[in-house]
SETINU-991992 format. One record per residue: residue number from 1; residue in one letter; x, y, z of N, C-alpha, C in turn. Coordinates in nm, 3 decimals. Last residue first. Layout:
N
{nr->NUM, rest->a, n_c1->X, n_c2->Y, n_c3->Z, ca_c1->X, ca_c2->Y, ca_c3->Z, c_c1->X, c_c2->Y, c_c3->Z}
...
END
This chain:
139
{nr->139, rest->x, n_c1->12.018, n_c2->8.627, n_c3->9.969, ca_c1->11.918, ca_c2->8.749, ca_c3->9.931, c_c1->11.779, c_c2->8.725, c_c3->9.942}
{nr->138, rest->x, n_c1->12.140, n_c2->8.390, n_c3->10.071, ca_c1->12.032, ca_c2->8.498, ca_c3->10.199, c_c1->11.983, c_c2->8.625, c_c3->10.118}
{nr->137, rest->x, n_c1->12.275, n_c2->8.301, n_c3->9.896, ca_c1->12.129, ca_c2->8.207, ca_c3->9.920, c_c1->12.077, c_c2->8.293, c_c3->9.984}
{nr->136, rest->x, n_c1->12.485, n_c2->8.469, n_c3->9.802, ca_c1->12.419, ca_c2->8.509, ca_c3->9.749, c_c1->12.302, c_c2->8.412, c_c3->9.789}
{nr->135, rest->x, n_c1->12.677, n_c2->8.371, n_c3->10.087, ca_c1->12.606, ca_c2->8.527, ca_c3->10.069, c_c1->12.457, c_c2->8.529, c_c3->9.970}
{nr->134, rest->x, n_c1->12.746, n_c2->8.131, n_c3->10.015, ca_c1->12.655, ca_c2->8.131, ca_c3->10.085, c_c1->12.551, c_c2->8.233, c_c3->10.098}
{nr->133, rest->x, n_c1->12.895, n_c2->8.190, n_c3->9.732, ca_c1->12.786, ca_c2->8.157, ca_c3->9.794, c_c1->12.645, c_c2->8.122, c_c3->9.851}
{nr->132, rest->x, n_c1->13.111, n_c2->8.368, n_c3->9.931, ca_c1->13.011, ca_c2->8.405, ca_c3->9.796, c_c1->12.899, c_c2->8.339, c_c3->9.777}
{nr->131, rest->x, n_c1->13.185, n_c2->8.120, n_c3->10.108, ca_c1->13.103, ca_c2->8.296, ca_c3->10.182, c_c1->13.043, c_c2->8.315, c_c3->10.032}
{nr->130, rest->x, n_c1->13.269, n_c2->7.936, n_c3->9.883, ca_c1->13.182, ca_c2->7.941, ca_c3->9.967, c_c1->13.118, c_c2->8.050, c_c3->10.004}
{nr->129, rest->x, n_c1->13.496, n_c2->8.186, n_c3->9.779, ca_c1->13.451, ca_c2->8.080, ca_c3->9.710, c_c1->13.286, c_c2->8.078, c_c3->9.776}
{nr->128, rest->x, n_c1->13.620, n_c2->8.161, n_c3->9.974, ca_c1->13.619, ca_c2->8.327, ca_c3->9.953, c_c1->13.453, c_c2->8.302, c_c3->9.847}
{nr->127, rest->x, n_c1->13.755, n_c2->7.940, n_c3->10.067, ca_c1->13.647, ca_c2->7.980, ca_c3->10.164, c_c1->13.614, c_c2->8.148, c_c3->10.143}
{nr->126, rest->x, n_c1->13.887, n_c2->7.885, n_c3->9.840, ca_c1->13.767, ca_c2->7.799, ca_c3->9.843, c_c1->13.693, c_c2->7.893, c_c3->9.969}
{nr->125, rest->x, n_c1->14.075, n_c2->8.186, n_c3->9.655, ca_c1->14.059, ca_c2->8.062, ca_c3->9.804, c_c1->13.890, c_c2->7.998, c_c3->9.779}
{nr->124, rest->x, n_c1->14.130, n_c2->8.164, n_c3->9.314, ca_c1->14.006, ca_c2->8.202, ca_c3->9.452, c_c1->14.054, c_c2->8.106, c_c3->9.526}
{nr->123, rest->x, n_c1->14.258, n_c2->8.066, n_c3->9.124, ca_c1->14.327, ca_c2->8.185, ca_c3->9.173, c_c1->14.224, c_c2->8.243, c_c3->9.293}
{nr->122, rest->x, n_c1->14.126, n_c2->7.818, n_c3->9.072, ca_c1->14.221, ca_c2->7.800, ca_c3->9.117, c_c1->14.313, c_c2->7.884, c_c3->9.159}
{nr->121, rest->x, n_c1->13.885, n_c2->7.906, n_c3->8.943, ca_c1->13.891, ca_c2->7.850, ca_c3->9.130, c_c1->14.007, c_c2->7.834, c_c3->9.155}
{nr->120, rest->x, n_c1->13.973, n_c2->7.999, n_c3->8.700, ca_c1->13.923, ca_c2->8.110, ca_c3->8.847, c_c1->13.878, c_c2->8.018, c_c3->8.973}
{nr->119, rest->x, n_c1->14.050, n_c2->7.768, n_c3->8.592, ca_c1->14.149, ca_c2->7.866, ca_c3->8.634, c_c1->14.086, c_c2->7.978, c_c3->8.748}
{nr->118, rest->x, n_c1->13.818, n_c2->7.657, n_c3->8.516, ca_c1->13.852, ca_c2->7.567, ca_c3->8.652, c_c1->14.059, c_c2->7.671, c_c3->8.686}
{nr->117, rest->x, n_c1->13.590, n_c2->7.869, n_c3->8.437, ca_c1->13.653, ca_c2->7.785, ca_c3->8.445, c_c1->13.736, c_c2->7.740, c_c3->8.519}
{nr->116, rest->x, n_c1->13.191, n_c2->7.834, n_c3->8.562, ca_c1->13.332, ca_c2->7.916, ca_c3->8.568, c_c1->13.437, c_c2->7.822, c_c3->8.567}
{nr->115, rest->x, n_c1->12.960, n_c2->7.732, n_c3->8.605, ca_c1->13.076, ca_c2->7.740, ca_c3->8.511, c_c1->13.141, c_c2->7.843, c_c3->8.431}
{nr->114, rest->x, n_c1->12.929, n_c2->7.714, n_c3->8.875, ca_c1->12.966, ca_c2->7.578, ca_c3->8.801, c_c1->13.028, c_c2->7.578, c_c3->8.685}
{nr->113, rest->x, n_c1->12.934, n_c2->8.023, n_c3->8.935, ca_c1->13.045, ca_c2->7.960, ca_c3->8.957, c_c1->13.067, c_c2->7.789, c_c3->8.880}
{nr->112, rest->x, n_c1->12.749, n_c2->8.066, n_c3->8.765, ca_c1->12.811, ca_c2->8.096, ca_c3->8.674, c_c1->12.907, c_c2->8.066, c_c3->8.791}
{nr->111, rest->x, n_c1->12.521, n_c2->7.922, n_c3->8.914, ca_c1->12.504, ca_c2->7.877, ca_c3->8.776, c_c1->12.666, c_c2->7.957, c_c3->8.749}
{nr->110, rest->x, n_c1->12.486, n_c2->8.045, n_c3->9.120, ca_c1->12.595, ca_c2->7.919, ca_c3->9.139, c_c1->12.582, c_c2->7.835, c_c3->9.005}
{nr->109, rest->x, n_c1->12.381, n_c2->8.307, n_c3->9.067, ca_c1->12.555, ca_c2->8.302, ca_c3->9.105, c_c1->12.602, c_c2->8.144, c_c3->9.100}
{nr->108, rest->x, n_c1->12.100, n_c2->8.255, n_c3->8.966, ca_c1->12.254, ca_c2->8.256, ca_c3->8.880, c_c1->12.400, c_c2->8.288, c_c3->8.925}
{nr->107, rest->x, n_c1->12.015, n_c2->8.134, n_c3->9.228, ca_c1->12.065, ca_c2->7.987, ca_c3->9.124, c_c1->12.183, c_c2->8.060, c_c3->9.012}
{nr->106, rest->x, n_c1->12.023, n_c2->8.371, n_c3->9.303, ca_c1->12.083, ca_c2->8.312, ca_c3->9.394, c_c1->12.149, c_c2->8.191, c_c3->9.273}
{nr->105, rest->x, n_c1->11.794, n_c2->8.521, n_c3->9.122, ca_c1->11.962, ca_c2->8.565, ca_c3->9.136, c_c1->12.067, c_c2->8.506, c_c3->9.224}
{nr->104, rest->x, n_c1->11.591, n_c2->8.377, n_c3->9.186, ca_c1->11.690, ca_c2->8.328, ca_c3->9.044, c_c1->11.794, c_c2->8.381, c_c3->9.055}
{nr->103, rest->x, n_c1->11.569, n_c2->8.422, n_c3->9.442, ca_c1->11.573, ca_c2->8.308, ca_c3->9.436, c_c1->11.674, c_c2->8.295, c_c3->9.252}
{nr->102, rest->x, n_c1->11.462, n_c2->8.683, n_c3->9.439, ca_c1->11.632, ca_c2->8.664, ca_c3->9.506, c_c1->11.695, c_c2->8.533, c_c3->9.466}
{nr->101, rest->x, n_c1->11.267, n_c2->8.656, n_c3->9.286, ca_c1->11.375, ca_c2->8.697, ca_c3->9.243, c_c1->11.503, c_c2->8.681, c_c3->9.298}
{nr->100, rest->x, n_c1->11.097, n_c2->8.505, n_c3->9.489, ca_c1->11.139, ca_c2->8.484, ca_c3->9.347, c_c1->11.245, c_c2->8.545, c_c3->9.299}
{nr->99, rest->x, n_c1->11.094, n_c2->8.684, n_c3->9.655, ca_c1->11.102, ca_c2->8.542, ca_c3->9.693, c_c1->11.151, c_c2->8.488, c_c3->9.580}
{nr->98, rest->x, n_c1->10.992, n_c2->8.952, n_c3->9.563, ca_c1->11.139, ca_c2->8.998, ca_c3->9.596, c_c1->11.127, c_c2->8.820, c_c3->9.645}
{nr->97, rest->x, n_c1->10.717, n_c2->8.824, n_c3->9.468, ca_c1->10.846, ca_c2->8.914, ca_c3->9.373, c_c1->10.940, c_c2->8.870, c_c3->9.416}
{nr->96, rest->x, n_c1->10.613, n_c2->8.776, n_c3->9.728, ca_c1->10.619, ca_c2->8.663, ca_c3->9.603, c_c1->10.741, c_c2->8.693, c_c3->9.518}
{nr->95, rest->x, n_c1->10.570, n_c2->9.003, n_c3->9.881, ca_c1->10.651, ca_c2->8.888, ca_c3->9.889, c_c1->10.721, c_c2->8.778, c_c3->9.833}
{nr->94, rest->x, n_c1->10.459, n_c2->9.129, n_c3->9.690, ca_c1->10.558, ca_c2->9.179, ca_c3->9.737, c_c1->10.645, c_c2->9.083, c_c3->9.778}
{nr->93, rest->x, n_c1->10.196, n_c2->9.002, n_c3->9.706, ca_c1->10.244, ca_c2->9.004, ca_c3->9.584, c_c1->10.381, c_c2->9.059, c_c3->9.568}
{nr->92, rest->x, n_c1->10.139, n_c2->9.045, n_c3->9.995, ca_c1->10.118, ca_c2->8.885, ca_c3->9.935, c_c1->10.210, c_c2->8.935, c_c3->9.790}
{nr->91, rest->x, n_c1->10.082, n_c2->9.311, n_c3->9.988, ca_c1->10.196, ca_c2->9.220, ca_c3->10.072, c_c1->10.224, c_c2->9.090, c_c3->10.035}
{nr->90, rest->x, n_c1->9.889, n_c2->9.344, n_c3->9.813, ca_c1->10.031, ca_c2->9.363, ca_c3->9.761, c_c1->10.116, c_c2->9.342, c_c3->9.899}
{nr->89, rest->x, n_c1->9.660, n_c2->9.122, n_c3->9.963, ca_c1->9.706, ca_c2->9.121, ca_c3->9.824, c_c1->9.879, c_c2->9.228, c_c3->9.763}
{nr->88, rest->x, n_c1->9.629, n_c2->9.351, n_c3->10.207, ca_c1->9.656, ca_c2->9.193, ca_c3->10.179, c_c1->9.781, c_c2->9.150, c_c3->10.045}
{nr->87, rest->x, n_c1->9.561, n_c2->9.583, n_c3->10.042, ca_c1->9.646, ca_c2->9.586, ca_c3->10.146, c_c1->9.721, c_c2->9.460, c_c3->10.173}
{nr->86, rest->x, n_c1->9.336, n_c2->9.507, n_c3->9.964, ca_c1->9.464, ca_c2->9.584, ca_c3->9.828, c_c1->9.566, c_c2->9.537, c_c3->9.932}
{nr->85, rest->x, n_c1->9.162, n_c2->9.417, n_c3->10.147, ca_c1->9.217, ca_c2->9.331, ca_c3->10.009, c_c1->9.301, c_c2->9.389, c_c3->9.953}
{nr->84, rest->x, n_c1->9.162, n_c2->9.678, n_c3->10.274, ca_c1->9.245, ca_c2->9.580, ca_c3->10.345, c_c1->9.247, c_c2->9.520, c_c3->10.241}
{nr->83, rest->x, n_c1->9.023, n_c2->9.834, n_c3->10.135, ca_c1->9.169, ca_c2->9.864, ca_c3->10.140, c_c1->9.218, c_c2->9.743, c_c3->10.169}
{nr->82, rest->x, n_c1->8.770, n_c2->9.710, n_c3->10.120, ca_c1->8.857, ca_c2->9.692, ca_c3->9.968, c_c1->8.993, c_c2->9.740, c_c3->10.005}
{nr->81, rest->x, n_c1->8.728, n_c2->9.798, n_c3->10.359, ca_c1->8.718, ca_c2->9.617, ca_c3->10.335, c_c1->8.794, c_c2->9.610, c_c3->10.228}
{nr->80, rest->x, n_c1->8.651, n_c2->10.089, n_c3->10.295, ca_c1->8.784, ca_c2->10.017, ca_c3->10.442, c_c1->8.804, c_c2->9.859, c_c3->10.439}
{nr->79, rest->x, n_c1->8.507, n_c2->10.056, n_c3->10.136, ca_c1->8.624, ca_c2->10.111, ca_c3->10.087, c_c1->8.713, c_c2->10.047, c_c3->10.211}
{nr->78, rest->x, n_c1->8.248, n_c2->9.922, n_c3->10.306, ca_c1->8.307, ca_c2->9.845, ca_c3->10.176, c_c1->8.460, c_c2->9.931, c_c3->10.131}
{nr->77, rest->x, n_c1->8.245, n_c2->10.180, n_c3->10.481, ca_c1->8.259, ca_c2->10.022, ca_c3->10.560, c_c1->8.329, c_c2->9.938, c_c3->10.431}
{nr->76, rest->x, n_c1->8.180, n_c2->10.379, n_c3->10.320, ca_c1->8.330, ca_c2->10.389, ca_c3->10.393, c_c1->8.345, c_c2->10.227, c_c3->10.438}
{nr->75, rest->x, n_c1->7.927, n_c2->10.292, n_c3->10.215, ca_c1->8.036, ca_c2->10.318, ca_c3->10.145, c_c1->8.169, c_c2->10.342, c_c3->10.240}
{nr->74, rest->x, n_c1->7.754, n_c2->10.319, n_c3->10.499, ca_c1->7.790, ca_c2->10.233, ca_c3->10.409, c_c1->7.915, c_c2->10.183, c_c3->10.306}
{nr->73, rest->x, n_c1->7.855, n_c2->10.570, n_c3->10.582, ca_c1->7.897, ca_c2->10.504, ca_c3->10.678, c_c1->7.897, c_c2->10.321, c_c3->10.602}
{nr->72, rest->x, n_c1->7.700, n_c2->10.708, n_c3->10.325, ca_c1->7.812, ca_c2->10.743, ca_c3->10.367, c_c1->7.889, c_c2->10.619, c_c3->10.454}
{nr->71, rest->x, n_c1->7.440, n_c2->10.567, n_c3->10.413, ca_c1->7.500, ca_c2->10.526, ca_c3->10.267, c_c1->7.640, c_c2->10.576, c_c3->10.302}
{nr->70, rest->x, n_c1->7.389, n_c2->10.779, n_c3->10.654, ca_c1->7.380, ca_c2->10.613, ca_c3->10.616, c_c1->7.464, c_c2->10.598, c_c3->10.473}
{nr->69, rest->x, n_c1->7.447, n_c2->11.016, n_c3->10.590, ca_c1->7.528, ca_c2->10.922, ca_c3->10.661, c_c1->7.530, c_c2->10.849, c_c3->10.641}
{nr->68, rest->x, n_c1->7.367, n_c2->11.096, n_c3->10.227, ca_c1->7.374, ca_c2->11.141, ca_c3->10.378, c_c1->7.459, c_c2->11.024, c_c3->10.461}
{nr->67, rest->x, n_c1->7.532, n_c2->11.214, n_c3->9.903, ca_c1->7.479, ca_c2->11.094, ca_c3->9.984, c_c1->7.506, c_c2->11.164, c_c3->10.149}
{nr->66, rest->x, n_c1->7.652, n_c2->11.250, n_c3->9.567, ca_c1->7.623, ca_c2->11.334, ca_c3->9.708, c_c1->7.558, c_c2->11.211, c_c3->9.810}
{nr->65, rest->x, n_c1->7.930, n_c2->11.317, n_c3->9.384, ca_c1->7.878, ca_c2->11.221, ca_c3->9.440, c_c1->7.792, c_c2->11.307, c_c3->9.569}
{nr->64, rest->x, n_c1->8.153, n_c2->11.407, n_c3->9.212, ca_c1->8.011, ca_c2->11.474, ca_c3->9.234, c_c1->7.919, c_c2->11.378, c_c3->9.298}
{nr->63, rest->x, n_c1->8.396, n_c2->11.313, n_c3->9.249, ca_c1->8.311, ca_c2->11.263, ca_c3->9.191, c_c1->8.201, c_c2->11.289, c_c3->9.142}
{nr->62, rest->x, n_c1->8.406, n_c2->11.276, n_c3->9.609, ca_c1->8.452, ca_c2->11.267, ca_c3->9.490, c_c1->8.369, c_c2->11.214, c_c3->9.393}
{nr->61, rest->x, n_c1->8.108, n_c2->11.342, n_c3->9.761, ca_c1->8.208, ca_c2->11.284, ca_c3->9.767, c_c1->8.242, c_c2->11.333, c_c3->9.658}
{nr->60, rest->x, n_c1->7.917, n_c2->11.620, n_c3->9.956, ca_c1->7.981, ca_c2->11.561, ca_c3->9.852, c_c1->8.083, c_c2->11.507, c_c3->9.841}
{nr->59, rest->x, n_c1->7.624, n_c2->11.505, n_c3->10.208, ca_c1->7.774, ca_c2->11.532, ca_c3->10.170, c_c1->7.834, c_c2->11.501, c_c3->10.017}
{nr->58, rest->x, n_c1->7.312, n_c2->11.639, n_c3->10.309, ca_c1->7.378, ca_c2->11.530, ca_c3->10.258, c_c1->7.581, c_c2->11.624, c_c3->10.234}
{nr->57, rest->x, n_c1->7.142, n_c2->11.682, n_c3->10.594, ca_c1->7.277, ca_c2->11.753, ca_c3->10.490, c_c1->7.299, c_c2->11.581, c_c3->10.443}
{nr->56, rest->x, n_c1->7.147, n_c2->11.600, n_c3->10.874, ca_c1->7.044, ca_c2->11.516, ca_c3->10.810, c_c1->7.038, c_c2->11.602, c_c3->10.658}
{nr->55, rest->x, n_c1->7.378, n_c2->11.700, n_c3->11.014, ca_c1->7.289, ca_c2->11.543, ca_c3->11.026, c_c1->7.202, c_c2->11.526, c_c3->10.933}
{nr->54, rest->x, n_c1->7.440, n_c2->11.995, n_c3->11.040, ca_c1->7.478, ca_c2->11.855, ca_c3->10.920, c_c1->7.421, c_c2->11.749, c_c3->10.896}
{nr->53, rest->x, n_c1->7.375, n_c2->12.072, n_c3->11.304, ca_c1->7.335, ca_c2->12.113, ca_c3->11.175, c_c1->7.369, c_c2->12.037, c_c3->11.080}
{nr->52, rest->x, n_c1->7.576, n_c2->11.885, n_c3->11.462, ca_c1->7.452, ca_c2->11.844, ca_c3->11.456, c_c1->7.314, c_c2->11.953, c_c3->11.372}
{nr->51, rest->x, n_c1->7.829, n_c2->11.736, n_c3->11.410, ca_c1->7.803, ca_c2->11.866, ca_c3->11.334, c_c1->7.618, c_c2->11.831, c_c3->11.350}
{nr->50, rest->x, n_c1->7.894, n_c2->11.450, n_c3->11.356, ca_c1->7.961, ca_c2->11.591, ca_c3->11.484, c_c1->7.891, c_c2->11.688, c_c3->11.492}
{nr->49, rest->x, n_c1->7.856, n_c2->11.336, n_c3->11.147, ca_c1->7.854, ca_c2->11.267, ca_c3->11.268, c_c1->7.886, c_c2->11.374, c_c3->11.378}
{nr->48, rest->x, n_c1->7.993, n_c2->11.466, n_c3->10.946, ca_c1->7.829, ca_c2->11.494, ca_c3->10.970, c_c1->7.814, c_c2->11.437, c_c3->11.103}
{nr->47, rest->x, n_c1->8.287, n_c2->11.446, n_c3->11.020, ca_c1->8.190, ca_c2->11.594, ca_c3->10.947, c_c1->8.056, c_c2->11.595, c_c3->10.980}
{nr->46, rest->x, n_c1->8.282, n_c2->11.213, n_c3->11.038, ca_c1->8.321, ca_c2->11.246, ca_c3->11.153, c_c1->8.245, c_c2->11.444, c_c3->11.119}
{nr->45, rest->x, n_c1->8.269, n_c2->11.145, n_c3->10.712, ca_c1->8.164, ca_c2->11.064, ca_c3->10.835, c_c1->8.188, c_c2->11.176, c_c3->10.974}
{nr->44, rest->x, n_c1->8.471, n_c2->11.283, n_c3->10.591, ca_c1->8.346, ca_c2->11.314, ca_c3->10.640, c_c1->8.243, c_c2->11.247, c_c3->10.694}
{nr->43, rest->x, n_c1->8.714, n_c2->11.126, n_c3->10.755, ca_c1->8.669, ca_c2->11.313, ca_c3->10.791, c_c1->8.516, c_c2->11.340, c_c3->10.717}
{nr->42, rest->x, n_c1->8.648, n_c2->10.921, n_c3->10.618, ca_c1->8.650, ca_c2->10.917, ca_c3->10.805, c_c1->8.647, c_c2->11.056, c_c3->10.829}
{nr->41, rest->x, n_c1->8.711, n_c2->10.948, n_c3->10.391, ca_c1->8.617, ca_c2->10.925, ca_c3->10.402, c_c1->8.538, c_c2->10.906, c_c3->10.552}
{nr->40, rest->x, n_c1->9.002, n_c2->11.039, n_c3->10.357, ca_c1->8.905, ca_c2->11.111, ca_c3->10.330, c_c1->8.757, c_c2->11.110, c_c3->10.359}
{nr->39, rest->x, n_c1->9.098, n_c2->10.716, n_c3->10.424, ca_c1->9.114, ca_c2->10.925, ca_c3->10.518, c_c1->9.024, c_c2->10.981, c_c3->10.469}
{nr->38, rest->x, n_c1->8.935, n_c2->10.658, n_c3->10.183, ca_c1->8.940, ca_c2->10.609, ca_c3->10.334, c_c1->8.962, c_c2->10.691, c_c3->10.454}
{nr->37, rest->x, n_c1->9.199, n_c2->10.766, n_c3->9.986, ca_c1->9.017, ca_c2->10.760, ca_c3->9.969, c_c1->8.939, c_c2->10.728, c_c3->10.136}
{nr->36, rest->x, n_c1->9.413, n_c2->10.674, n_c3->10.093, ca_c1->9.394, ca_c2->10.830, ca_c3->10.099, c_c1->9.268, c_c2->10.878, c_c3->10.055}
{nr->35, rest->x, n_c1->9.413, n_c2->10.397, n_c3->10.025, ca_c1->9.409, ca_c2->10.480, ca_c3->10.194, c_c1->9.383, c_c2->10.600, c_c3->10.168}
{nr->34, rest->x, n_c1->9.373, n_c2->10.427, n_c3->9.751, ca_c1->9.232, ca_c2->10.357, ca_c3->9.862, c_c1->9.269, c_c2->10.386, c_c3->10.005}
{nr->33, rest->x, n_c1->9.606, n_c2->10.514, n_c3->9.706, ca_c1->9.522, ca_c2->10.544, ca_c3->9.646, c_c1->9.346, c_c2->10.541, c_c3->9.779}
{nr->32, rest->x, n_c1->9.783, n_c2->10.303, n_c3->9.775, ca_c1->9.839, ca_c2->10.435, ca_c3->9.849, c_c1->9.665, c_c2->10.565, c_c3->9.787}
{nr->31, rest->x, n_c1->9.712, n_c2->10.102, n_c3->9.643, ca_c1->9.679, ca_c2->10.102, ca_c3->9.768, c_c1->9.665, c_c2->10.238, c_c3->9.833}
{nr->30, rest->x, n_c1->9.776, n_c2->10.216, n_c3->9.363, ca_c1->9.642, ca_c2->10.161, ca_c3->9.414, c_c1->9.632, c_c2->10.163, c_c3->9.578}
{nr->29, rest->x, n_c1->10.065, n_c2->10.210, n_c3->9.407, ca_c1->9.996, ca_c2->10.327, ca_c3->9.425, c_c1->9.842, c_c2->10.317, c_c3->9.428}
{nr->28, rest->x, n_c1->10.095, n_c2->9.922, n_c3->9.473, ca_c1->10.157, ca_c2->9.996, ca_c3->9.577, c_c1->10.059, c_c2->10.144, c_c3->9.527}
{nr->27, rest->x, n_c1->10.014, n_c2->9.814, n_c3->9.199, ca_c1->9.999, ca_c2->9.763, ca_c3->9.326, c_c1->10.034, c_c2->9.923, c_c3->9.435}
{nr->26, rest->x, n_c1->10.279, n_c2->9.967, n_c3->9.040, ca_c1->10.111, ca_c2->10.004, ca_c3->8.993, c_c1->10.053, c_c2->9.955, c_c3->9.139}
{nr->25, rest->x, n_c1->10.459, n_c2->9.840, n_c3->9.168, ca_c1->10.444, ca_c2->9.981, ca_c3->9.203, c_c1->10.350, c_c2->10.029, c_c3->9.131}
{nr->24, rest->x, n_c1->10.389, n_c2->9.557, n_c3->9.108, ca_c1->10.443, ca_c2->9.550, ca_c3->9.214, c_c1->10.420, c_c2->9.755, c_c3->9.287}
{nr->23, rest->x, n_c1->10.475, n_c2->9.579, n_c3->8.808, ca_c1->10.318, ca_c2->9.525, ca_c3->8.907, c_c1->10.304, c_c2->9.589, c_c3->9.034}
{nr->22, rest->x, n_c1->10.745, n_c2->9.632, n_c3->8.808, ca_c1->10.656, ca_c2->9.738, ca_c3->8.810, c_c1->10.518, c_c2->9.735, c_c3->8.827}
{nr->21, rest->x, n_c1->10.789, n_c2->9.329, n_c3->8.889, ca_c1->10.769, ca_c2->9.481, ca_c3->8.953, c_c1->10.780, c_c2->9.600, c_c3->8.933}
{nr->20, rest->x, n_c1->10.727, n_c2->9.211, n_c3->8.688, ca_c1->10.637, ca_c2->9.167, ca_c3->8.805, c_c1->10.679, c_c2->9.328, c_c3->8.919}
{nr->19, rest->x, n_c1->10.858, n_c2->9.305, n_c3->8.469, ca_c1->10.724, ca_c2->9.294, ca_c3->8.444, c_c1->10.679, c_c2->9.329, c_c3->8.582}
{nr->18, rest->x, n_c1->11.087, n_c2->9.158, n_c3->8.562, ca_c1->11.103, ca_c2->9.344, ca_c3->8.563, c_c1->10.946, c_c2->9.359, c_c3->8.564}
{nr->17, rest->x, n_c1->11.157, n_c2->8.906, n_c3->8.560, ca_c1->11.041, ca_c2->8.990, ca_c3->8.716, c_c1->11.054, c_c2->9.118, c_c3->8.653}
{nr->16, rest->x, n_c1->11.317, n_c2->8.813, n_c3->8.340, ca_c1->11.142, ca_c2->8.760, ca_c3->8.347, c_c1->11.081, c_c2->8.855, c_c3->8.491}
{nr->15, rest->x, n_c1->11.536, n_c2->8.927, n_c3->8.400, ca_c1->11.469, ca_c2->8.973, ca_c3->8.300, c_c1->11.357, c_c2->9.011, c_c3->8.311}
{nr->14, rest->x, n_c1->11.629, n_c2->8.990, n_c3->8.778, ca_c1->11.656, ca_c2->8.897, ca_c3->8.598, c_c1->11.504, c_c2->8.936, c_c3->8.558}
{nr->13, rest->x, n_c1->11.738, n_c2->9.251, n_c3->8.933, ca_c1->11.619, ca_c2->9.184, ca_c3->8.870, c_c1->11.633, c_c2->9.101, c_c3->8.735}
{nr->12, rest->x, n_c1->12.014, n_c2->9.294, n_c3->8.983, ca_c1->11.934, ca_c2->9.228, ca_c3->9.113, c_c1->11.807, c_c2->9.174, c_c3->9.056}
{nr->11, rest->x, n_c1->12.154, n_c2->9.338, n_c3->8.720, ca_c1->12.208, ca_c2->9.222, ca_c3->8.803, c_c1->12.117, c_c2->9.160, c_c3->8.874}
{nr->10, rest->x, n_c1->11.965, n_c2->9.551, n_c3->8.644, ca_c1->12.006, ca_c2->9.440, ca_c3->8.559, c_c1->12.079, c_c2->9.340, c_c3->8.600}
{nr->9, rest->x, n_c1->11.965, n_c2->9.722, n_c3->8.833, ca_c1->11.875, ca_c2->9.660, ca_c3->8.801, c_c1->11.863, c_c2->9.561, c_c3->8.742}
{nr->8, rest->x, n_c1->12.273, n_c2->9.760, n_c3->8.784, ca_c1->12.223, ca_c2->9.743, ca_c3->8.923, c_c1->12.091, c_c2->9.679, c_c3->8.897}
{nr->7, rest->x, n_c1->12.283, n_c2->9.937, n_c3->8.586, ca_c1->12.354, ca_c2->9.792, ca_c3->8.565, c_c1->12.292, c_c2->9.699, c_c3->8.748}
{nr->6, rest->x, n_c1->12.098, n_c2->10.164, n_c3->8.651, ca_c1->12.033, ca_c2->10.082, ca_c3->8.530, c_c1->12.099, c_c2->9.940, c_c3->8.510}
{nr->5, rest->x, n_c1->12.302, n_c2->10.283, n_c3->8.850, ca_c1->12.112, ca_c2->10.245, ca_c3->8.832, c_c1->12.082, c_c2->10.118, c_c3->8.739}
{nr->4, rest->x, n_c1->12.480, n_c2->10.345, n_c3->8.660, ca_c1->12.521, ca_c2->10.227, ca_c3->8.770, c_c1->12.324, c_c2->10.186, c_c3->8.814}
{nr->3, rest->x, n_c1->12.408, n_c2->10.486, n_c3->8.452, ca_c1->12.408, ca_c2->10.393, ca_c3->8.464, c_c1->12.440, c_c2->10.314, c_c3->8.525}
{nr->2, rest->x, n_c1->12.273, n_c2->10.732, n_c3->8.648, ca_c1->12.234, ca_c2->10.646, ca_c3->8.598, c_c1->12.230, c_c2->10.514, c_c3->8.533}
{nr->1, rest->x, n_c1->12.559, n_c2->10.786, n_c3->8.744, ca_c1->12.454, ca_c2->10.753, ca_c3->8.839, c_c1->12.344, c_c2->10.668, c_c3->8.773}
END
């Protein structure tokens, strides 16, 4: 299991992207990070915002952090602006990866059919040939 894992990675990711994605899942838990800061931060806005003994209570954030609504409703407005940039940014950087990569693993299938010797085209049908491919341009 593992090493079909590990020959699997080594076919679909050439060398130079391994770097870019594990970027790619540092990225992803940052985000997964700043949404679950953000939830947190809409239950206590909605905590003091409700709770009309609370109103004028300050709240503790993470952190030992204490602060009343205002600044509260402050700080949630800039965390809900910094999600969306994380949010942006690893769709943008997601895209880029898996664009790139499919892209070199596409040039190395028709890098090792050009040379491949002229006995394995001659025991491949040409339209087994082609579909291969064509297959590997739509990763």
């Amino acid at each position: 299991m593992i090493e079909t894992l590990r020959l699997t990675i080594q076919t679909f990711i050439p060398r130079g992207h391994r770097a870019k994605w594990l970027g790619l899942v540092f990225l992803a838990l940052l985000v997964a990070a700043a949404e679950t800061f953000t939830a947190y931060l809409i239950f206590a806005v909605l905590g003091l915002a409700t709770d009309p003994d609370k109103l004028g209570q300050s709240v503790e954030l993470p952190l030992g952090i204490e602060t009343g609504l205002v600044p509260l409703l402050i700080i949630a407005g800039l965390a809900f602006v910094l999600r969306g940039v994380l949010a942006t940014l690893s769709t943008y950087a997601q895209s880029r990866v898996v664009q790139n990569s499919g892209a070199a693993v596409s040039s190395l299938v028709h890098r090792r059919y050009l040379q491949a010797p002229y006995r394995f085209h001659l025991m491949r049908s040409s339209a087994e040939s082609v579909r291969t491919v064509l297959w590997s341009c739509l990763l």
